[in-house]
C-alpha positions in Angstrom: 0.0 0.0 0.0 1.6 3.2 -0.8 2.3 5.3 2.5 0.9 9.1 2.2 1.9 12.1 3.7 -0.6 13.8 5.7 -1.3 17.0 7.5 -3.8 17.2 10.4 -4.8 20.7 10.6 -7.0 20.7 13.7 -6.0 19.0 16.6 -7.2 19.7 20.3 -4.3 19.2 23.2 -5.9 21.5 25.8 -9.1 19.8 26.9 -7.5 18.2 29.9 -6.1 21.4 30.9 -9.3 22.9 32.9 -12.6 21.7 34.0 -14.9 21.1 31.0 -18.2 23.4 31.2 -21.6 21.1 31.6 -22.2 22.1 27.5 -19.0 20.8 27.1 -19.6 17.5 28.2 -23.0 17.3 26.9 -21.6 17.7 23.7 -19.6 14.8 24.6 -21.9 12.2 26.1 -24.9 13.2 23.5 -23.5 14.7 20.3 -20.3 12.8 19.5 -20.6 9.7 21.8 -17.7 10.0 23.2 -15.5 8.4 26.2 -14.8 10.2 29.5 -11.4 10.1 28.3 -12.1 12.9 25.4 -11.0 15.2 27.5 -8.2 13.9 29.4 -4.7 15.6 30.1 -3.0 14.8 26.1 0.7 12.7 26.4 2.8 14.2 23.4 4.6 11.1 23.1 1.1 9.0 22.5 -0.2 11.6 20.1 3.7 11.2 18.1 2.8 7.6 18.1 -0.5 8.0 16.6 1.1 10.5 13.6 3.5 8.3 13.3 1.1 5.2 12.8 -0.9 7.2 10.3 1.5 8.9 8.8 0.7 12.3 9.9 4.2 14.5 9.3 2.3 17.5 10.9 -0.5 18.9 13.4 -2.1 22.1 13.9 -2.7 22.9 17.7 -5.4 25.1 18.9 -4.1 27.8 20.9 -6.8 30.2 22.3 -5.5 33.4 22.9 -7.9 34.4 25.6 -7.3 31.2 27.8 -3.5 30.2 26.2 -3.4 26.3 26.4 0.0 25.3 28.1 0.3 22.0 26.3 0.2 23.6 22.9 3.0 25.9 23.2 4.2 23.0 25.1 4.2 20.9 22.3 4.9 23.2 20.0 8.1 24.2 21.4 9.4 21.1 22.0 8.5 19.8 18.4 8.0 22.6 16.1 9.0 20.3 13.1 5.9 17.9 14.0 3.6 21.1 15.5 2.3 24.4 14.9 -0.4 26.5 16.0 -4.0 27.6 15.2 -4.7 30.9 17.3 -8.3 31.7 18.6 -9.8 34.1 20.9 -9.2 37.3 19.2 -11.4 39.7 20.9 -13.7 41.2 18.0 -15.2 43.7 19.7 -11.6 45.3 21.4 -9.5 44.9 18.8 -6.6 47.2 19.0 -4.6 45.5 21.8 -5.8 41.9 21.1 -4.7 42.0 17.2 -1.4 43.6 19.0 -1.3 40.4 20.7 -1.9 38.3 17.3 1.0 39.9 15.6 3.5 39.5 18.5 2.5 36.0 18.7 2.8 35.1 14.9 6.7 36.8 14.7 7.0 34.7 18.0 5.5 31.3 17.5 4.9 28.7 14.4 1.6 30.1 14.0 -0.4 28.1 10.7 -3.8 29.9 11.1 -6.2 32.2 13.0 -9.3 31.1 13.8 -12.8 32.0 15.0 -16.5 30.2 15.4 -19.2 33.2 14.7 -21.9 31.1 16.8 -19.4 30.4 19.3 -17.9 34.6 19.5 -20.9 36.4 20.9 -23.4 33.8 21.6 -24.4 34.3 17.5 -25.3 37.8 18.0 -22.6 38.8 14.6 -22.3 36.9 11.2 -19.3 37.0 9.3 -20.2 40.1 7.6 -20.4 42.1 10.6 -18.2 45.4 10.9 -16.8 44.1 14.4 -14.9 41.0 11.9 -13.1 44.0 9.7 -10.2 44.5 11.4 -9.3 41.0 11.9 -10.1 40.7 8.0 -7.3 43.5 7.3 -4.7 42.0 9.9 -5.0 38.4 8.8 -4.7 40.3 4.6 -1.7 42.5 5.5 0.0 39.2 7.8 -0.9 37.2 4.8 -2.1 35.0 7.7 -4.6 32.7 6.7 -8.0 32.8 8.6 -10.4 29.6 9.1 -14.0 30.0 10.2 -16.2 27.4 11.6 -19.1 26.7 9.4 -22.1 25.0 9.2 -24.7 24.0 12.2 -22.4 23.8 15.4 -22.9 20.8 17.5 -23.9 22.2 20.7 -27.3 23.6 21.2 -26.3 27.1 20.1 -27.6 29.4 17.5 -26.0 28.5 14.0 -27.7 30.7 11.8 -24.4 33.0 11.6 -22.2 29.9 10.3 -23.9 30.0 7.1 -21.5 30.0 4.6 -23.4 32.8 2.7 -22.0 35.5 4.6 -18.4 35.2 3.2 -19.4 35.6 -0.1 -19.6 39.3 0.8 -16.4 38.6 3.1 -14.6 37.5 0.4 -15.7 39.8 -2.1 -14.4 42.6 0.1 -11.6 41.0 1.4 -10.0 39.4 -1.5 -6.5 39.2 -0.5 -7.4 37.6 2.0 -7.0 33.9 2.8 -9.9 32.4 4.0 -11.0 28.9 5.3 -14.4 27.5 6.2 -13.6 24.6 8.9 -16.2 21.8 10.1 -17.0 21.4 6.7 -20.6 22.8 5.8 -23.8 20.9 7.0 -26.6 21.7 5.8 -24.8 24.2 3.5 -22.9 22.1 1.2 -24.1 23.1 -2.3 -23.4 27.1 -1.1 -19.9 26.1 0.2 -19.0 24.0 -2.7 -20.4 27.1 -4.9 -18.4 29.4 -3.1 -15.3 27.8 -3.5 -15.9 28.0 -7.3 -16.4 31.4 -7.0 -13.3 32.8 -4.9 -9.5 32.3 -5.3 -8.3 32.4 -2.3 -11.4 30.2 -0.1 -11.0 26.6 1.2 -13.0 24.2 2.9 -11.3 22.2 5.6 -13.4 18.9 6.5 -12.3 18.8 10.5 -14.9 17.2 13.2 -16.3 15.3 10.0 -15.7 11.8 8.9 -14.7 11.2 5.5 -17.2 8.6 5.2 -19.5 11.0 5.8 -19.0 13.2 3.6 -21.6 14.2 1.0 -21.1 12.8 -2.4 -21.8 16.4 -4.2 -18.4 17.4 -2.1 -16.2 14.2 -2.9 -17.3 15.1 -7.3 -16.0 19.2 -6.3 -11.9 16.8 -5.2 -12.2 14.8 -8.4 -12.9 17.6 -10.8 -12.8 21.3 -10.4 -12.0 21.4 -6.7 -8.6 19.6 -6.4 -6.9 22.6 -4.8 -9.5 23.7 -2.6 -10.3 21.1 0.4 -7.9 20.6 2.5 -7.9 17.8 5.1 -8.4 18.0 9.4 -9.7 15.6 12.1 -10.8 18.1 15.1 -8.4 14.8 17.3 -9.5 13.8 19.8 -13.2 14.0 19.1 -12.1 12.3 15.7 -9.3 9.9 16.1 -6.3 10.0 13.3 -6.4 6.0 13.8 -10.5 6.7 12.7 -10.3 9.4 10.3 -6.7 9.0 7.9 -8.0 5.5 6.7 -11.4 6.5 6.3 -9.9 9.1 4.0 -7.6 6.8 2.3 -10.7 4.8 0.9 -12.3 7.6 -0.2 -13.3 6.9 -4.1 -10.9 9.8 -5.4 -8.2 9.9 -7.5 -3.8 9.6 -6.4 -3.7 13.0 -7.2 -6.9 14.4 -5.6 -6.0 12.4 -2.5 -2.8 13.9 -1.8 -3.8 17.1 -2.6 -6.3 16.4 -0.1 -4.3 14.9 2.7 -1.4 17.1 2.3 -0.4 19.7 -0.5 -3.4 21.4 0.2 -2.3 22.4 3.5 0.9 22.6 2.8 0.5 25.1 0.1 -2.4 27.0 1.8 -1.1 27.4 5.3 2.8 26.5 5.3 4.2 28.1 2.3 6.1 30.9 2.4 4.0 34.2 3.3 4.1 37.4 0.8 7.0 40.0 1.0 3.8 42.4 3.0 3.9 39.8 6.1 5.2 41.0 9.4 8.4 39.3 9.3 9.6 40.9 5.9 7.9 45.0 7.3 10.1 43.9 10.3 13.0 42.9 8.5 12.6 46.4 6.4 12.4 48.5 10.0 
């Protein structure tokens, strides 16, 4: 069998680092299923075993800004040719000293992504094309720091409305230089997404927190044909086990090409290639 490499691009490591609020663990027991040990304190050496197994070369580690998880930057530190960092927890609606924070922790850290979860920032209250997202829109563009955005209906019982991927059409349209990902794939939106990603250069799709066997058909034609660039591959670990998800991908009805792209250049290309001469380190190195 020919051995693959793959990128995880959204991996959880701070779970066993605090006290898990009762939605939290609802989520848990009733949505996905899962085992009291979800969110148990995360051994790095038993998470390299299981990338090693499944031939994962890298992992992206959520790092929320407003509550900083000590195992990522752990981890992160320790490995940073196995690890990098997704940052969350930019606060929207304060944003001079907490996009401060961002930059400082992008010329400091291996920093792959921003993120944010519009039904999660706010309890719902602002979609994506909300005047509180702008300057987070501008500071990922000038960073050339890509940004990924949950989408579709969240698990938990929380408004979703706001995770519709309709509102970036007008984010992207305004923001085209910047890099933009829709993570947690798309449910019930598919069609839009897929449409979307048609539509705008510089979108993806990432297909964390969903199994690949799961994955609408209408999604898996987009990889074989037109879309071979555009979906790039995540497992949301430990809610979705790399033992679970990487050979669920692997027999996925696409073709050699379309699955690497998939499991790895995608990634590679869309979050680990070089950033543009505008991105802080090269306006630092011009100072």
């Amino acid at each position: 069998m020919t051995v693959r490499k793959v990128i995880d691009c959204l991996v959880n490591v701070h779970f066993g680092e605090r006290e898990q609020p009762s939605w939290m663990l609802k989520v848990r027991d009733d949505y996905f299923k899962g085992p009291a040990s979800l969110y148990e304190q995360v051994d790095m050496a038993e998470l390299l075993d299981e990338m090693d197994e499944q031939g994962v070369e890298k992992a992206v580690l959520m790092y929320s800004m407003a509550k900083p998880s000590t195992t990522a930057l752990k981890f992160a530190q320790a490995r940073p040719d196995r690890f990098s960092l997704a940052l969350n927890g930019v606060d929207l609606l304060h944003p001079v000293a907490s996009l401060r924070e961002l930059d400082a922790l992008v010329r400091d850290l291996p920093v792959a992504y921003t993120a944010v979860g519009p039904s999660f920032w706010g309890d719902g209250q602002y979609p994506p094309t909300d005047a509180a997202y702008y300057p987070l829109y501008y500071k990922c563009a000038e960073l050339g720091l890509p940004l990924c955005m949950n989408t579709g209906l969240p698990g938990p019982p929380i408004p979703g409305e706001v995770q519709n991927p309709i509102y970036l059409d007008r984010v992207c349209y305004r923001f085209p230089e910047l890099r933009l990902c829709m993570i947690h794939g798309a449910d019930p939106w598919w069609d839009t997404a897929i449409r979307l990603l048609m539509k705008y250069e510089n979108l993806r799709l990432m297909t964390s927190a969903w199994s690949p066997k799961r994955l609408p058909e209408s999604l898996l034609h987009y990889m074989r044909t037109r879309g071979r660039q555009k979906v790039i591959f995540g497992s949301d670990w430990p809610v979705l086990r790399m033992r679970r998800v990487v050979p669920e991908a692997l027999a996925l009805d696409l073709p050699e090409d379309a699955l690497d792209n998939y499991l790895y250049a995608n990634a590679q290309e869309f979050l680990f290639a070089e950033r543009s001469a505008s991105d802080g380190a090269a306006r630092r190195n011009e100072e």
